[in-house]
N, C-alpha and C positions, 0 to 999 in steps of 0.2 A: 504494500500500500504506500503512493506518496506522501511524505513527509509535509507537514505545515513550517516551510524555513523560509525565516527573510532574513534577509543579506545587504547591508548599507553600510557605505563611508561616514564614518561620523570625523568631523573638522574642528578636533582640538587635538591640541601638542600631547606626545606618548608623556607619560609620567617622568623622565630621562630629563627629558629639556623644561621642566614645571619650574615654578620658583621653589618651591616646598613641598616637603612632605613628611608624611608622619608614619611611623610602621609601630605594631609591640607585638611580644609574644610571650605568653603566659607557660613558663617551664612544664615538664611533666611535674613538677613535685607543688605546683599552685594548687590549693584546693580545688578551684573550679577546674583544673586539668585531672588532677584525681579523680575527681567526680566522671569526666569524662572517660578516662581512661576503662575506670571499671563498670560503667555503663555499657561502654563497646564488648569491653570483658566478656560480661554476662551473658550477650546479645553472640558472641562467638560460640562462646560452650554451646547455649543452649543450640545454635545452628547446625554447630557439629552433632551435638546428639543425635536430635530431630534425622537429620540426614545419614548419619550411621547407622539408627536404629529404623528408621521407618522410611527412607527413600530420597526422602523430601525437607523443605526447613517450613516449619509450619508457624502461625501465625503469633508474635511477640513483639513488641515494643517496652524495651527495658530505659528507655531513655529517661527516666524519674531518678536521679541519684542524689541526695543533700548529704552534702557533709556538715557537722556540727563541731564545732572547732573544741578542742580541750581544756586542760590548764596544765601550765608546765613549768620549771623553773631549769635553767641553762644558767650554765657556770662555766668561768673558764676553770680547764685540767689541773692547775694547782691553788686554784683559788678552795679554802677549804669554806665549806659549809654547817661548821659544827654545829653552830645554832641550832639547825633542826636536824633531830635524830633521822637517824635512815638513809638519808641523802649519799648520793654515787656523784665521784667526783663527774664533773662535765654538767650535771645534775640531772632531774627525772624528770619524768610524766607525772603529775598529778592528778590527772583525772583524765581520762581515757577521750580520744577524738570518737565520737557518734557517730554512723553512715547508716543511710538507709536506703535502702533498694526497695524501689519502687517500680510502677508498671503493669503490662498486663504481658498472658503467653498461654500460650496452651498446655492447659492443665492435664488434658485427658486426653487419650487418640479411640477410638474405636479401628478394631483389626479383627475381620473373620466375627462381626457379631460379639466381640464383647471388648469392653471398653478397660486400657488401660491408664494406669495413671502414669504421668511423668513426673519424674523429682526435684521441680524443678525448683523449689527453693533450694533443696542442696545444692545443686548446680549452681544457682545463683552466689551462694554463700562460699563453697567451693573458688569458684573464677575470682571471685572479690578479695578472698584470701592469698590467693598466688598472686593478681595482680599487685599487690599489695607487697610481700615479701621478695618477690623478681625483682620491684621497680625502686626499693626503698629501704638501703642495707642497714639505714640503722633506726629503722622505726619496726618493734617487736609487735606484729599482728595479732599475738595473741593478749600480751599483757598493754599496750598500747591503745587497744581500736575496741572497740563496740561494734558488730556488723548487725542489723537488723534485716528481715527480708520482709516485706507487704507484697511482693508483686501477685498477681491475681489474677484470673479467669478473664482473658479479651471480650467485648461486649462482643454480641450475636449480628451486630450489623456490619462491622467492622471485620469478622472472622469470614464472615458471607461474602464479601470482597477478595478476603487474604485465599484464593484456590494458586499454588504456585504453579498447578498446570495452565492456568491461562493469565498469571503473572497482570496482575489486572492491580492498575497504583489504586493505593486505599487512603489516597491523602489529596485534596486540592491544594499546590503546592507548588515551589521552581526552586530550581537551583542555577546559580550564577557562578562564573567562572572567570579565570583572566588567565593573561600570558604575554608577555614574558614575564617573570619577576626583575622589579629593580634592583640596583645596585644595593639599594637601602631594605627593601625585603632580603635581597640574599646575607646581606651582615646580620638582619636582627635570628634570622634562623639557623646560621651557621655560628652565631656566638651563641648561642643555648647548645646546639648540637656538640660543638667543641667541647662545653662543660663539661656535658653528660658524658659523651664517648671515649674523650682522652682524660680530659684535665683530673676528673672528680677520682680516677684512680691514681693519679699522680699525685694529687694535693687532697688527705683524705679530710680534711678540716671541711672541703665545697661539700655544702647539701645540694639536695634535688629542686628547693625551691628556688627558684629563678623566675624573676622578670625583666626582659629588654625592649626597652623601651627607644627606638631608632628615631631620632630628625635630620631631617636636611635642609640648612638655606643655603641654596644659588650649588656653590662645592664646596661647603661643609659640613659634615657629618659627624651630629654628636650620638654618641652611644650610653646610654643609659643603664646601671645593670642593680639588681636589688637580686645580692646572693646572701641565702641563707648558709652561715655558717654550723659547724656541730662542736659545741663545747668539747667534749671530751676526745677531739684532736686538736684543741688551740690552749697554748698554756698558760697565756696572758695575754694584755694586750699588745704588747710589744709583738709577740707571735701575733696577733690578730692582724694587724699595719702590714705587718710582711707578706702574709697569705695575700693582703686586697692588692700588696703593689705586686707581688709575683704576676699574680691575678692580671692586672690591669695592663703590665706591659704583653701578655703570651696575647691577651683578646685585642690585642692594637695590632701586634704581629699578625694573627690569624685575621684581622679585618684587612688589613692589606692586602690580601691573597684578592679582594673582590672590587677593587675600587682602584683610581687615579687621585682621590679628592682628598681633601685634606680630614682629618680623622681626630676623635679627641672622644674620652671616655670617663664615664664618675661612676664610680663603686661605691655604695651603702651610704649615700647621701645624706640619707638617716641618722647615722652614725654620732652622737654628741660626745666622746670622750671624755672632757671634763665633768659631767654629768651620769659616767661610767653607760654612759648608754650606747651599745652595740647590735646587729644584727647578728645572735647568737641562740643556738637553738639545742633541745637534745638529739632531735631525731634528723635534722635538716630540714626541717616542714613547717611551717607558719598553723599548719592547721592546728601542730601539738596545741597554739596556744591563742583559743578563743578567734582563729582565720576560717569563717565559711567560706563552703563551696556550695555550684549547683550547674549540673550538665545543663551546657548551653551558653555558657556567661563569659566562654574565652573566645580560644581561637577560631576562624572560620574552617576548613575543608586543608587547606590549602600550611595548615597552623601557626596561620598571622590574624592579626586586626588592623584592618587596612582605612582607616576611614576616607584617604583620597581615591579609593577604588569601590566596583560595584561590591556589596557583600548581601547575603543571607542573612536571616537573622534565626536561620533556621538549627536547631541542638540536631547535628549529624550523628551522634555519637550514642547508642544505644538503641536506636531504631532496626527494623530487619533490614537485611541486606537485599530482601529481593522484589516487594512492592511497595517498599516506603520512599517514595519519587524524594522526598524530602535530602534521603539520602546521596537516593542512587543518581540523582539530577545534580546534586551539586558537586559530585565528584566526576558527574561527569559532563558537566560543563567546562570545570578545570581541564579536564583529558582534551576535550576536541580544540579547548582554547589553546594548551600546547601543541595540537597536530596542524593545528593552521597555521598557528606562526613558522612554525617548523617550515612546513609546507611554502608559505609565501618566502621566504626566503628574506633580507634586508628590503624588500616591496612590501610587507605587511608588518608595521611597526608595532601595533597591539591588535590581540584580540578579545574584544568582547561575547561572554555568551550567558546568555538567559534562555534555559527550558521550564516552559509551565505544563504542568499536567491535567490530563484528564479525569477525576476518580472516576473509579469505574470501566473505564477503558485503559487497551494495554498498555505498560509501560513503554513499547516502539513508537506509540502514537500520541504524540504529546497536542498539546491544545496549539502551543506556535513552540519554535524553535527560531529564538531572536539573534542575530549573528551582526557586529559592528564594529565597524575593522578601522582603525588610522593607520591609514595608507601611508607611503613614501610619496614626495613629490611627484607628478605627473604619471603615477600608476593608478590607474582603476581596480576600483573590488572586483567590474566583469572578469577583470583576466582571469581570477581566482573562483567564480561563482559554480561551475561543474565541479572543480576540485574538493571546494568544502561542502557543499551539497550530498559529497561523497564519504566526507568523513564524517558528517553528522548523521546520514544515514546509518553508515559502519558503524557509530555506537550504539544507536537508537534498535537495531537489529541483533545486536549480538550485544546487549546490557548486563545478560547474565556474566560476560566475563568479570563484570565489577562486582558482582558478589562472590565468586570464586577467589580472586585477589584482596576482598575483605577479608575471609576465611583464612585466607594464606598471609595473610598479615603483610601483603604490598602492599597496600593504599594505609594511608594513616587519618583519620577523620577527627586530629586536633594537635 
């Protein structure tokens, strides 16, 4: 069936040549990334089950996650804490961080005339426990967290939708996309990445919480960074100064690798020293200490917050993978936004894309499929108009690849 695609030049400057711009990205160890993380967690297991056990992934949306922040007391390594009995140097958890899983899933299957149950609060509570202990070496999931599960029985109108044989969107809904990333999206994602990947095992004082917060006026680039430190690897403050300048000159080296422009960076801004006031933690998490979270509240698809670019305001991140257009639309608006640029070569400077859905009809067959390209000087979108027509087609027919690569844990949805 032909696609509903429009295809225009739109006649403003790529984000490259703007005066300004703004990018952040909320770390995995943010509450509200937490939250997301084991939202999709959840939303994985139970897929996997569903599809191991019975064929197919059957109807769930686990996207309901709150985190309720703790209380905690952080010390630096040789600072004693006699005063109050009990206390571990670096110091403790006080009162345990709250989460709660929420949502809805199929509770029951009927097979051959009689109806089973699935377990799927253990599953849920299961994935939220590993995500948890994988992602975050020094926060104890057992004595640290509280996991509650509420998720619950999908209502009957909605599950009446959810048939994955005819893959029919259960949402009225779009997803938006872009491409290429700037110079200043690719700093703000590769200075969290660097933490996480290399740094945090080199310098074990970096926790997981991380926020970078990237500007640019005209060619210069400040970079912003709010890292949670973990007491019981920093032994004062003097260690404390060291970590942030260590810190601060490896993420001005590792911004270089992406940029011409002029560069400049501020760690824990926070920070009042003579007030003994530091960005230090027990477990590397802000949530230990009174930091909510709630799927939805970070990053987009793509995991930035772009306010000079089109975004969603849509929570990707615990939805199913294979009729929740919510999802599957705005990852895959991303995808076709990178095959067009790709495709256009230095002739197509951005691309724009917006798909909105139809409920009720298939996921191939979107209500419009909006395509808006800034061109290079003196090329037209025609040149391009069969080529992308072609790759939006290509997803919009073979979608199910993006729930396979959710499952496989290629696509990231924050």
């Amino acid at each position: 069936m032909s696609k509903n695609i429009a295809i225009e030049a739109k006649r403003e400057r790529p984000m490259e040549e703007q005066t300004s711009e703004i990018v952040e990205r909320k770390g995995i160890g943010h509450p509200d990334s937490v939250a997301d993380g084991i939202a999709e967690a959840v939303s994985r297991t139970l897929s996997q089950y569903y599809k191991e056990n019975y064929g197919r992934i059957f109807h769930h949306n686990t996207d309901q996650v709150e985190i309720v922040g703790g209380q905690a007391k952080a010390a630096f390594l040789n600072r004693e804490l006699s005063q109050n009995r009990g206390y571990k140097k670096g110091g403790m958890v006080l009162e345990p961080v709250y989460i709660l899983l929420s949502g809805r899933a199929t509770t029951t299957i009927e097979i051959d005339g009689h109806k089973e149950r699935v377990p799927y609060r253990t599953l849920a509570v299961r994935a939220a426990f590993k995500q948890l202990k994988d992602q975050f070496p020094n926060l104890d999931p057992v004595e640290d967290v509280i996991i509650d599960c509420k998720i619950g029985q999908g209502s009957v109108d909605l599950t009446g939708l959810y048939d994955t044989r005819k893959q029919l969107a259960n949402d009225t809904s779009f997803g938006v996309g872009y491409a290429p990333l700037s110079e200043v999206d690719t700093i703000t994602l590769k200075t969290e990445e660097y933490i996480i990947e290399k740094l945090r095992h080199q310098i074990k004082a970096l926790g997981e919480d991380i926020k970078v917060m990237t500007s640019r006026n005209v060619d210069k680039i400040h970079i912003t960074v709010a890292q949670a430190m973990v007491g019981k690897h920093v032994d004062d403050p003097d260690a404390y100064r060291s970590v942030k300048d260590e810190l601060r000159e490896k993420l001005l080296d590792n911004a270089a690798k992406y940029t011409k422009r002029e560069l400049d960076i501020s760690i824990n801004t926070a920070d009042i020293p003579e007030k003994d006031i530091y960005y230090l933690t027990v477990t590397g998490l802000s949530m230990e200490n009174g930091d909510d979270g709630s799927v939805g509240r970070g990053n987009r698809v793509n995991g930035l917050i772009t306010p000079y670019r089109p975004m969603s305001m849509e929570a990707a991140a615990g939805k199913n993978p294979v009729t929740h257009v919510g999802k599957i639309y705005n990852l895959m608006s991303m995808l076709i936004a990178e095959d067009i640029v790709k495709a256009g070569g230095n002739d197509i400077k951005e691309a724009h894309v917006c798909i909105v859905s139809n409920i009720g009809h298939p996921v191939s067959e979107p209500q419009l499929a909006s395509i808006q390209l800034i061109m290079a000087g003196g090329v037209s979108e025609a040149k391009y108009r069969g080529e992308i027509e072609s790759i939006v087609s290509g997803w919009l027919d073979n979608h199910e690849k993006i729930t396979d690569m959710l499952l496989n844990q290629e696509l990231k949805v924050y």
